[in-house]
C-alpha positions in Angstrom: -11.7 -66.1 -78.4 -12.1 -67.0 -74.7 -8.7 -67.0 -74.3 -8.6 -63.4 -75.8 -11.0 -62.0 -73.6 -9.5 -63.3 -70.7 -6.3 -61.8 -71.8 -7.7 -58.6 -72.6 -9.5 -59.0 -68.8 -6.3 -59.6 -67.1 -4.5 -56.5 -69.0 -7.0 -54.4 -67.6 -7.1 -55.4 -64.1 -3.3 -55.4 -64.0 -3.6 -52.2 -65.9 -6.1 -51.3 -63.2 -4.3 -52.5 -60.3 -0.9 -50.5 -61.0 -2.8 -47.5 -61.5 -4.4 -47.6 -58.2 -1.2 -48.2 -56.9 0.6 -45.4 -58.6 -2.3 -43.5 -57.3 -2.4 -44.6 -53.8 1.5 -44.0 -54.0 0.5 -40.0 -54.3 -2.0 -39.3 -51.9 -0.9 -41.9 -49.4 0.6 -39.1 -47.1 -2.5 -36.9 -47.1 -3.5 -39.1 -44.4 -0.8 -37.1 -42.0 -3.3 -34.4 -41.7 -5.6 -36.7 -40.1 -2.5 -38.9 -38.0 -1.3 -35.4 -37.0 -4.4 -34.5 -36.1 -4.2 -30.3 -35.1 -7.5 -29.0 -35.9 -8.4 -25.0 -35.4 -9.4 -24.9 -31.5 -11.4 -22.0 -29.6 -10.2 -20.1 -27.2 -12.0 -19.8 -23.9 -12.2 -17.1 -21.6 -13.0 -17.3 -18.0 -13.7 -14.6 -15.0 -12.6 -15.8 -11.5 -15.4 -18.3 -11.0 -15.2 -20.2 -13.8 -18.0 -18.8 -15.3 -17.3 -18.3 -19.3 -16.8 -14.5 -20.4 -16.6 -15.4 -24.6 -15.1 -17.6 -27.0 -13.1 -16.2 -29.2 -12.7 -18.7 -33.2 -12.6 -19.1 -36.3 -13.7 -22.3 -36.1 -15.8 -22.9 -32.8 -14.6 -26.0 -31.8 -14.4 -27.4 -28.2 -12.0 -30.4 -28.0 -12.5 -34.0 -26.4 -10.6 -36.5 -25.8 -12.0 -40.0 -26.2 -12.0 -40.2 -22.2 -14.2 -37.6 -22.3 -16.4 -39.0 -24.9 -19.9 -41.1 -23.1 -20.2 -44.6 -24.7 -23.7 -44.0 -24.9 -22.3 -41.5 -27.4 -20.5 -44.0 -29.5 -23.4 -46.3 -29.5 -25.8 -43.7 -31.0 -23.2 -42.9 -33.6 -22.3 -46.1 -35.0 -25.8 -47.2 -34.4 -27.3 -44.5 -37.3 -24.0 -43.9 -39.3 -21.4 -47.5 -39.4 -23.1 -50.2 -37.4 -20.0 -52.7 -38.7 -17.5 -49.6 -37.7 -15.4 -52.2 -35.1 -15.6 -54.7 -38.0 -14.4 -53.2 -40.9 -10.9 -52.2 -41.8 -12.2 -49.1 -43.3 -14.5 -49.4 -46.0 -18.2 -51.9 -45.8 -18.3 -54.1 -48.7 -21.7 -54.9 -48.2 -22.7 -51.4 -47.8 -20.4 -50.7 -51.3 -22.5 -53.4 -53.2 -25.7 -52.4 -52.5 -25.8 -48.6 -52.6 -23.9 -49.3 -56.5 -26.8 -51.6 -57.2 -29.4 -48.6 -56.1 -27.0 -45.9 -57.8 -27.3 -48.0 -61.2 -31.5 -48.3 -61.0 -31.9 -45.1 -60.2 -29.6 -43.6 -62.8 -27.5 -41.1 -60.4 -25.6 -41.2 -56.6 -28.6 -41.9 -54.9 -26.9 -43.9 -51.9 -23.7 -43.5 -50.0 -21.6 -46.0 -48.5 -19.2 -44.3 -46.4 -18.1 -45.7 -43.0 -17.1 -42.9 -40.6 -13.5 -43.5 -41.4 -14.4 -42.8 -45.0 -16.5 -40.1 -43.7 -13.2 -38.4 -41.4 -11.4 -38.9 -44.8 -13.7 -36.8 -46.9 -14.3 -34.3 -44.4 -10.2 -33.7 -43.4 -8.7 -34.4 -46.5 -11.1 -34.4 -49.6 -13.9 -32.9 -51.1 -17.2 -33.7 -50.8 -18.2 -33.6 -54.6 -19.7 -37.2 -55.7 -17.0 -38.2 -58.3 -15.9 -41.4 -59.1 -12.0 -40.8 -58.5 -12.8 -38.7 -55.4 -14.7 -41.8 -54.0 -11.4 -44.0 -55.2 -9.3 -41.9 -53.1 -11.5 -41.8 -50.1 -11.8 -45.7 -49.9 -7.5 -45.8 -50.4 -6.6 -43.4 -47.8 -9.7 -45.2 -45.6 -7.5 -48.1 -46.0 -4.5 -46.9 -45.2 -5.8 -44.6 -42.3 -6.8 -47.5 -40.7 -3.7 -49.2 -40.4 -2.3 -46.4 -38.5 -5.1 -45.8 -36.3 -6.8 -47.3 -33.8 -10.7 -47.2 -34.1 -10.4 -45.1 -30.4 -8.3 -42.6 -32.3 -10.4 -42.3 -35.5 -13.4 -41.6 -33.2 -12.4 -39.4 -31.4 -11.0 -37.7 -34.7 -14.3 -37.7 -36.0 -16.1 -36.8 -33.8 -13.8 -33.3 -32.5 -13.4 -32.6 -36.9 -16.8 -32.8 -38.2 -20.0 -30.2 -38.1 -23.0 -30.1 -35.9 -24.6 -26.7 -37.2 -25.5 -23.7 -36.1 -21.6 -23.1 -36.4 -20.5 -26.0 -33.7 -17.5 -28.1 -34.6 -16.8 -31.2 -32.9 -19.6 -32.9 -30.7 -18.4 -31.3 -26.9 -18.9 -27.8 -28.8 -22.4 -29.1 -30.2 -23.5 -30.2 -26.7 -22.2 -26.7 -25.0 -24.3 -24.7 -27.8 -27.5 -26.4 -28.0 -28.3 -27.8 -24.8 -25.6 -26.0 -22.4 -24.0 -29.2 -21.1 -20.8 -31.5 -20.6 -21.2 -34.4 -22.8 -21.5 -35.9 -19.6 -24.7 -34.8 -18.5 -26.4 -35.4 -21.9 -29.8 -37.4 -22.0 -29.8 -40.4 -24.1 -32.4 -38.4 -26.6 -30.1 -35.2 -26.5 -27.5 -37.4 -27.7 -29.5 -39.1 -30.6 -29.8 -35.1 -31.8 -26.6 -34.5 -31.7 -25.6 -37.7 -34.0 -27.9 -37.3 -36.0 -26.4 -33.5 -37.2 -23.3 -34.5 -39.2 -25.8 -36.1 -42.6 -27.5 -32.5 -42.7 -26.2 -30.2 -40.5 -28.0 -27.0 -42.2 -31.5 -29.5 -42.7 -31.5 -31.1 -38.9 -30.2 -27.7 -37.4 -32.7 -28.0 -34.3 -32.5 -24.4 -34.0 -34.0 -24.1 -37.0 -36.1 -27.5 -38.1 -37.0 -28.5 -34.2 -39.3 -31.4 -35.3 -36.9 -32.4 -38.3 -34.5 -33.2 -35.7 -36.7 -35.1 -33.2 -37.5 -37.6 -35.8 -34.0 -38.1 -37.0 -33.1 -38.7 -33.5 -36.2 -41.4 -32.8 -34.0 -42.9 -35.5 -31.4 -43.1 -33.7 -32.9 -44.4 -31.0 -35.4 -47.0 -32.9 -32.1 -48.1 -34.0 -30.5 -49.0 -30.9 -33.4 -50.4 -29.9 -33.2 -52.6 -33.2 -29.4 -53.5 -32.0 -30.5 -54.4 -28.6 -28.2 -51.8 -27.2 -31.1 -50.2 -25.3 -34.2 -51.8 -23.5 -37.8 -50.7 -24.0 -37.9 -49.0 -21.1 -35.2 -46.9 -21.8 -36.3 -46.8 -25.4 -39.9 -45.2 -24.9 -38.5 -42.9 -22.1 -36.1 -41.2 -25.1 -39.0 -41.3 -27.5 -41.1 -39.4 -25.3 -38.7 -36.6 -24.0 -38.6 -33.0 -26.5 -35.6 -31.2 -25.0 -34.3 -28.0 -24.6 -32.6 -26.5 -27.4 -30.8 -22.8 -27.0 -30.2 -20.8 -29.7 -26.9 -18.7 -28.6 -24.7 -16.2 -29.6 -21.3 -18.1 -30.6 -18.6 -15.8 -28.8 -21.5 -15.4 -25.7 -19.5 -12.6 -25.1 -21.1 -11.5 -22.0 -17.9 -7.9 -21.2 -17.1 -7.0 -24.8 -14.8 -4.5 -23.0 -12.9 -7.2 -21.0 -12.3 -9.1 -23.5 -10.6 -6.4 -26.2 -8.3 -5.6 -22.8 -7.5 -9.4 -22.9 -6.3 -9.7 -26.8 -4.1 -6.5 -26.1 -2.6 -7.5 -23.1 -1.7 -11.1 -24.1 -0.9 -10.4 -27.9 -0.9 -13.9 -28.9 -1.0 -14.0 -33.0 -2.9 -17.8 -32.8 -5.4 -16.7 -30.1 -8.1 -17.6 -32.5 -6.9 -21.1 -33.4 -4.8 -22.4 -30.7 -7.4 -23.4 -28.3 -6.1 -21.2 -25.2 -7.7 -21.0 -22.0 -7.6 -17.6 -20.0 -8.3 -17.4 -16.8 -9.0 -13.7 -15.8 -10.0 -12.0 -12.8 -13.1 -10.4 -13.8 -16.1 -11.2 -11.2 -19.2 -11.4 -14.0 -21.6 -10.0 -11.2 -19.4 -7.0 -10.6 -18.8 -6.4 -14.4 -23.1 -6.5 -15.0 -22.8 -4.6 -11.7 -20.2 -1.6 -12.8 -22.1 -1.1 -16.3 -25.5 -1.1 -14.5 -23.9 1.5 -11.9 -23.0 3.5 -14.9 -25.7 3.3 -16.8 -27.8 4.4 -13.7 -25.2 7.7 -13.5 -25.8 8.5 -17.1 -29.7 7.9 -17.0 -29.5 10.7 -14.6 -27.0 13.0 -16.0 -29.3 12.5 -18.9 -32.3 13.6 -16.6 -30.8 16.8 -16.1 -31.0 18.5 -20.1 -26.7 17.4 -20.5 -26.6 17.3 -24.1 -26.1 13.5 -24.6 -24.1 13.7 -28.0 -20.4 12.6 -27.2 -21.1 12.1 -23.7 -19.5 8.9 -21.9 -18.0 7.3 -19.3 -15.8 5.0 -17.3 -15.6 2.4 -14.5 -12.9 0.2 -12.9 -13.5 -1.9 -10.1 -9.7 -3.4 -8.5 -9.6 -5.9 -5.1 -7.5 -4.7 -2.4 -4.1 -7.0 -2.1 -4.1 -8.3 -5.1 -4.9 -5.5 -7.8 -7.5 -8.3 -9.5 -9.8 -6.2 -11.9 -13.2 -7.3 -10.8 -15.1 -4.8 -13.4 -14.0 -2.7 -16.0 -17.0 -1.1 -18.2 -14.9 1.1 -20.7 -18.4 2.9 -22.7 -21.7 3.6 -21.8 -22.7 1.4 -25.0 -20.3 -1.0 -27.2 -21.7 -1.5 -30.1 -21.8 2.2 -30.6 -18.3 2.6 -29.5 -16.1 -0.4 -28.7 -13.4 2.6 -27.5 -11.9 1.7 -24.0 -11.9 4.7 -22.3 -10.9 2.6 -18.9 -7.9 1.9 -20.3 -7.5 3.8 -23.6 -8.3 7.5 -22.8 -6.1 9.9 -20.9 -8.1 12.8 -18.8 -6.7 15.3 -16.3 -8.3 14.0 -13.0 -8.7 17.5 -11.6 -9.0 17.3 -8.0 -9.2 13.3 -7.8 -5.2 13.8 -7.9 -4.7 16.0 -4.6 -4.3 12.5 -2.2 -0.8 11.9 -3.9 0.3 15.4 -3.3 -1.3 15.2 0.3 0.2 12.1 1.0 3.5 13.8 0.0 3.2 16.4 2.8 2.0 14.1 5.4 5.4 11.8 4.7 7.5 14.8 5.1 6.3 15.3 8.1 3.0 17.1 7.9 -0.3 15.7 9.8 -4.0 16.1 9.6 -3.7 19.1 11.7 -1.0 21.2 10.1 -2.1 24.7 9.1 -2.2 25.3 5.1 -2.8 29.3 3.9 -6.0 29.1 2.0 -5.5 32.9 0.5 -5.7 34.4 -3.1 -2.3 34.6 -5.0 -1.8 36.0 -8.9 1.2 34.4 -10.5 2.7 35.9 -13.5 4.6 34.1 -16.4 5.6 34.4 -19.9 4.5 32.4 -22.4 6.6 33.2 -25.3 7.0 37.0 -25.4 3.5 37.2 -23.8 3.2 38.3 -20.3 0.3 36.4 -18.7 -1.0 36.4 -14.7 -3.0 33.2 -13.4 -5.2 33.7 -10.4 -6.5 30.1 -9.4 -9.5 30.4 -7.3 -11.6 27.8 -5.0 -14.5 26.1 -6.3 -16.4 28.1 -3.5 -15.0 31.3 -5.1 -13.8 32.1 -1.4 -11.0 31.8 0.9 -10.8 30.5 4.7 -7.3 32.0 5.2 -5.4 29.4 7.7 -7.1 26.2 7.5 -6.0 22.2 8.5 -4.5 20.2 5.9 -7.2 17.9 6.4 -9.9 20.3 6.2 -8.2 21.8 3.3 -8.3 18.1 1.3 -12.3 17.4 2.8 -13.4 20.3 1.3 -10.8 20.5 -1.9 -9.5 23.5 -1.5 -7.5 24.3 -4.6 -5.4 27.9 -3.3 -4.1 25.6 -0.1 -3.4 22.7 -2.2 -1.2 25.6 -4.6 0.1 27.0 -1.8 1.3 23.7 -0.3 3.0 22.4 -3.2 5.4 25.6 -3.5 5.6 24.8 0.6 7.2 21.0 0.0 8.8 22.0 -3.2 8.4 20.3 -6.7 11.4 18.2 -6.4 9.9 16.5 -3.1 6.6 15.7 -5.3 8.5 14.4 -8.5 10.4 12.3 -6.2 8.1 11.0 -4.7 5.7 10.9 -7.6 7.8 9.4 -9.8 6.7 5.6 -9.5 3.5 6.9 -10.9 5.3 6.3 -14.5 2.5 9.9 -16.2 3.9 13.0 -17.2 3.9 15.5 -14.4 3.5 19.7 -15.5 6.8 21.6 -13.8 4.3 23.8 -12.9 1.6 24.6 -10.1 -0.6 23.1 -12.3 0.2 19.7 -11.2 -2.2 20.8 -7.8 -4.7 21.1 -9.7 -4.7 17.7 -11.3 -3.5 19.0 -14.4 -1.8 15.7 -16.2 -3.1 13.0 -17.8 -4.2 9.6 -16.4 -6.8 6.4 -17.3 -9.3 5.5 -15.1 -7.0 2.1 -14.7 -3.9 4.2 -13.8 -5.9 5.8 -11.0 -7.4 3.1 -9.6 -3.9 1.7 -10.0 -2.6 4.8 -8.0 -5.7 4.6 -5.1 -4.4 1.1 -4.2 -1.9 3.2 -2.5 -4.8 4.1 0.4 -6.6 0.9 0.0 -3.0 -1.3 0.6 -2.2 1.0 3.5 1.2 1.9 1.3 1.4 -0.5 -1.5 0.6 -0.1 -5.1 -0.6 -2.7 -6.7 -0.2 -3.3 -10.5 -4.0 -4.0 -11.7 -3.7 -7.6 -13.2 -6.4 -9.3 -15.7 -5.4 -12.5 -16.6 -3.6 -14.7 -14.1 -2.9 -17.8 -16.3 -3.1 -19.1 -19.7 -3.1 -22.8 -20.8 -2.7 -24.0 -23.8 -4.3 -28.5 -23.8 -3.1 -28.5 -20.1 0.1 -26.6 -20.0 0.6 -22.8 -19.1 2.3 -20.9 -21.6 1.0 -17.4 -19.5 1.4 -16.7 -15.7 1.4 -13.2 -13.8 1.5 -12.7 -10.2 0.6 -10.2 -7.8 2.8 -7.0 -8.4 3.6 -4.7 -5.4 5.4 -1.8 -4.7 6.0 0.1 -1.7 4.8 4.1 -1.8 5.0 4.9 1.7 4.0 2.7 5.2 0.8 1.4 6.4 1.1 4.2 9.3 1.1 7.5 6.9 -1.7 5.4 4.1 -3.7 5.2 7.0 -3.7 9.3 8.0 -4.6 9.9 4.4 -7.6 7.0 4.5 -8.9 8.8 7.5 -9.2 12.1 5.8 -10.7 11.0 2.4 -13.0 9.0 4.8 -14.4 12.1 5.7 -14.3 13.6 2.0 -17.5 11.0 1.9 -18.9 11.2 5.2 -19.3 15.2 5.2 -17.2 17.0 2.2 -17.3 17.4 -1.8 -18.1 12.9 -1.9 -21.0 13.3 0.5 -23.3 11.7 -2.7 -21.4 8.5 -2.1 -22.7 8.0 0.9 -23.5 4.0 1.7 -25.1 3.0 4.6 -23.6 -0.3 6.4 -20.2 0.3 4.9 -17.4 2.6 5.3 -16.0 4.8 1.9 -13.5 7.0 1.0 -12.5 9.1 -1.9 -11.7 12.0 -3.0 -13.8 13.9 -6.3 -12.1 15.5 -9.1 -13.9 18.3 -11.5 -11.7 19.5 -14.4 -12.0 23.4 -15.7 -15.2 24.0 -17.2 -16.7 20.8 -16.1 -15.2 18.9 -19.0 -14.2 15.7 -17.2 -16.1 14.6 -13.8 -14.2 12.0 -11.2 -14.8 9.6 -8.4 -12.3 7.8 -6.9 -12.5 5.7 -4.1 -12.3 2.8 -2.1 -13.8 0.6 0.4 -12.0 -1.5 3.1 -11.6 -4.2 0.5 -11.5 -2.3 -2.9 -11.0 0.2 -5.2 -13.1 2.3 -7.6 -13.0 4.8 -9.9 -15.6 6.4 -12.6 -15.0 8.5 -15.0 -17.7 11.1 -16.9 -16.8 13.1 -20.3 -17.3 14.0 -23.4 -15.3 12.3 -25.9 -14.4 15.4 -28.0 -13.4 17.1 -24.9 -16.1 20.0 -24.2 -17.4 20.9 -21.3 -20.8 18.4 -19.5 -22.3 21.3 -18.2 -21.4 23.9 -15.1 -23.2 21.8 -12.4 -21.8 18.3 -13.2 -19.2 18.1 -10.7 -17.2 14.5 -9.6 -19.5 14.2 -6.5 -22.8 14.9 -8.7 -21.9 13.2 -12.1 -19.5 10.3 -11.0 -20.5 9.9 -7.3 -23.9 8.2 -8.0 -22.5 5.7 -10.3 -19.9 5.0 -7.1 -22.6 4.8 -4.7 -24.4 2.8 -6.8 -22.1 0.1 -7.1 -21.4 -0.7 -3.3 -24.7 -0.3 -2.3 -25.8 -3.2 -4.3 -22.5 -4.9 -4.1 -22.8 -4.9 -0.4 -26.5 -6.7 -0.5 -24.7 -9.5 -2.8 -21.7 -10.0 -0.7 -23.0 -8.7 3.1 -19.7 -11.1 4.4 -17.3 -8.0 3.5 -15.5 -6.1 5.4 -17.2 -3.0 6.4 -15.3 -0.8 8.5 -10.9 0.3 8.1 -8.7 -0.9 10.7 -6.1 1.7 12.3 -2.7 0.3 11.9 -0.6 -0.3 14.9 1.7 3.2 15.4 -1.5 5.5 14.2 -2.0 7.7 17.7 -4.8 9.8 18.9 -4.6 13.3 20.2 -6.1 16.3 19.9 -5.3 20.1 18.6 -7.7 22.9 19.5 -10.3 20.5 20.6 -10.9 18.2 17.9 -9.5 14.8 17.6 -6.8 14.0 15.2 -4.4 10.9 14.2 -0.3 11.1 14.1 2.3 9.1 13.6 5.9 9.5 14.5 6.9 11.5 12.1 4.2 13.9 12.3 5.5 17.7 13.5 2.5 18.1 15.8 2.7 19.2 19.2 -0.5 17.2 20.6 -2.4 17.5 24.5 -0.4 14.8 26.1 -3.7 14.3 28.4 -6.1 13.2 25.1 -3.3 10.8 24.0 -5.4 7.3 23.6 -2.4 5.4 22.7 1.5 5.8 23.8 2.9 9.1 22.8 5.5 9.1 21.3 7.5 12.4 19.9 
């Protein structure tokens, strides 16, 4: 009989034994997942100082390397979860015996077992249901997974894979989100918090259950104490400390705008996996900065009865030399419109446009002091069979008859603006206008300002003034890496629109558009501006754009189903005060800027009928040789 049972014993543990082989033979490979470890990674975005703009995820995960990983760290872990982890070969014998002896007395899976190679096996590869063959498989592939690893490699697999709460995956993530720190700055009790997540995440959220964590961290630390891995000095220190916990956002999306410009721009179809970094150029004081300023315009626009339904606006902020987008607000508010109308939204910038077509005289050979006929005209045309007459008309509803083509710009004078553009001939301005890549009218429209440009494009186009002749491609991100390598690179982008001589006569003149014409409202003390306003027909779109000696600005005001603001909001009197605004408080932030423009060598002085003007050699003036300040040169 004893010889039948034995027999009958050894069928079944043979029977036994080639089963678990057949079934160790199937899911031996599932492993790979965890060997070739590529888990979902977040991608970071960064302004110019380092300073985080948003994550962007679907799973928030930061990742560390094991050099990145504090011993202390590894201690607290294997202290509360697999004290024998550097012993074992993957599975704890001991543990296995005894939580089956409490599992039997108490009638159901009371007690787990699992080391934390089991543990990165259940979490990577299986389920977590508590099934008999699911814990088979888990204790195979533990097996085998630890022939293939080292225990540095399965740590540090663990510890990036598994769930901290609060939607943190991986422990550098956990120690960003709830204490807003490298792992290397962590306190010994912040730590014992963190380890102690990964049993309960939802239950020891600290968020959530504060004290629930504390004392599953004392724990931790009691333990270590118990392991002599800390002293009792150390140990009643940790005890006694309650830190700080923060309860964030996850994306901490701090330019909601910003970031919808990055995802277009870069296009990348794994952005929310792949664990890019993107460094952009965005300053985070001047973004909270530009969408104060423009908030402050609107609050006052507001002030003054304008219907606030549909109403909006804009504002770009670009650094001279490089084109680097320091701000760019795109709405008044995001989460009632996340529509970029910095980037998005083509207006006609009205008189805002004049400079190019300015700047297109003076490099023919016009100057500051050339005489422009500021008289009414009617033009007649046919549109269709329909004969139709246009009579333009001055803001002022007047006319100065001969006036200087700077005076004609300071005050925007739209019938010598007309009247100079059939002077230097539409092919001259498409020429030279050209680069600006927008659709120009074949009309004498175009003086008016009548095409259709972005707030970006303009600013892109007023880098013109503010590079004394270059324009500069406005550039957002300057480099994407992807675990250390870049995959994304863009450079400075430049091209030549005229020289630094002729820029400069037009800087001069829309410096005097602020100091005493239509931009007078953007007056800042302690710094020099220029700019030029723009005011659409029937007050539908409202402009600033400008510059200081070390950047450029525009803002935009509109409705966004195209009727008119109101008759009295103008470029200077919508726009302006968001402008002003911004460099006023800029300027007390940053007092080390540059404050004043510098005349480039071959700008001259002289003077016609008594007032001081600048030239350059190309300029058709004839000038009183005895108020020359500089070498005259004809």
């Amino acid at each position: 009989m004893i010889k039948i049972l034995m027999g009958i014993a050894l069928v079944l543990f043979l029977g036994l034994g080639g089963y678990l082989v057949h079934l160790y033979d199937q899911i031996r490979f599932e492993v790979d997942k965890i060997v070739h470890y590529d888990p979902k990674l977040t991608t970071t975005i960064y302004d110019r100082h380092g300073d985080l703009i948003a994550n962007l995820f679907k799973e928030h995960r930061l990742y560390a390397p094991i050099e990145e990983i504090p011993g202390r760290v590894v201690e607290a872990l294997v202290a509360i979860e697999d004290t024998k982890f550097y012993e074992h070969s993957g599975i704890n014998l001991d543990a296995i015996i005894r939580a089956i002896i409490k599992d039997i007395q108490a009638g159901a899976f009371v007690e787990g077992a699992s080391t934390l190679t089991q543990q990165l096996v259940k979490t990577k590869v299986l389920s977590r249901e508590k099934k008999i063959m699911r814990k088979i498989k888990e204790v195979l592939l533990a097996l085998r997974l630890e022939t293939l690893l080292s225990k540095d490699e399965i740590l540090e697999r663990y510890l990036n894979e598994v769930y901290f709460g609060h939607g943190y995956y991986g422990i550098k993530t956990a120690a960003r989100g709830y204490f807003r720190k490298a792992l290397d700055e962590l306190t010994l009790k912040e730590i014992a918090m963190l380890v102690g997540l990964p049993r309960a995440p939802s239950y020891y959220d600290p968020t959530k259950r504060y004290d629930t964590n504390l004392k599953r961290a004392n724990r931790v630390v009691s333990r270590m104490k118990e392991l002599g891995w800390i002293d009792e000095r150390q140990y009643m220190a940790s005890i006694q400390e309650s830190p700080k916990v923060y309860d964030d956002t996850l994306t901490q999306n701090k330019a909601p705008y910003v970031v919808d410009e990055v995802l277009r721009r870069l296009d990348l179809k794994d952005i929310k996996t792949a664990g890019y970094r993107i460094q952009t150029t965005v300053d985070l004081y001047a973004q909270d900065l530009a969408r104060e300023s423009l908030d402050h315009a609107y609050k006052k626009i507001l002030q003054r009865d304008v219907n606030a339904s549909q109403l909006n606006g804009a504002m770009v902020v670009t650094q001279k030399g490089t084109g680097d987008i320091l701000a760019m607000v795109g709405g008044i508010d995001y989460k009632k419109s996340n529509f970029n109308r910095a980037t998005q939204s083509l207006r006609q910038p009205g008189s805002s446009f004049k400079p190019f077509i300015y700047q297109t005289a003076l490099d023919l050979g016009y100057n500051p002091a050339t005489k422009l006929h500021d008289v009414a005209r009617t033009y007649e045309y046919k549109n269709e069979d329909e004969n139709l007459t246009w009579q333009p008309q001055n803001y002022e509803e007047d006319f100065l008859g001969l006036i200087p083509l700077k005076e004609a710009m300071v005050h925007s004078r739209n019938l010598a603006t007309i009247n100079l553009v059939q002077s230097i001939g539409f092919n001259n301005i498409y020429k030279k206008l050209g680069v600006f890549d927008i659709k120009l009218p074949k009309n004498l429209s175009l003086a008016l300002g009548n095409v259709g440009a972005s707030p970006m494009q303009m600013v892109k186009f007023y880098s013109i003034f503010t590079n004394y002749g270059q324009m500069i491609e406005p550039r957002l991100v300057t480099q994407v890496t992807k675990r250390g390598e870049t995959v994304y690179a863009n450079g400075v982008q430049k091209r030549n629109f005229t020289s630094p001589e002729q820029a400069f006569l037009m800087v001069d003149i829309l410096r005097d558009v602020v100091k005493r014409g239509t931009g007078r409202r953007v007056r800042t003390p302690g710094i020099e501006l220029a700019g030029k306003t723009g005011t659409t027909n029937d007050n539908v779109d409202a402009w600033f754009c400008g510059f200081s000696p070390t950047m450029q600005s525009v803002v935009w005001f509109g409705r966004d189903d195209n009727k008119p603001m109101g008759k009295r909001e103008t470029g200077g009197r919508t726009a302006g005060p968001a402008f002003a605004y911004f460099y006023k408080h800029y300027l007390k932030e940053h007092p080390e800027i540059q404050r004043t423009f510098e005349k480039p060598k071959g700008v001259y002085t002289g003077k016609v009928d008594g007032k001081e003007v600048f030239f350059t050699n190309i300029s058709k003036l004839p000038v009183e040789k005895e108020s020359v300040g500089e070498e005259l040169i004809f």
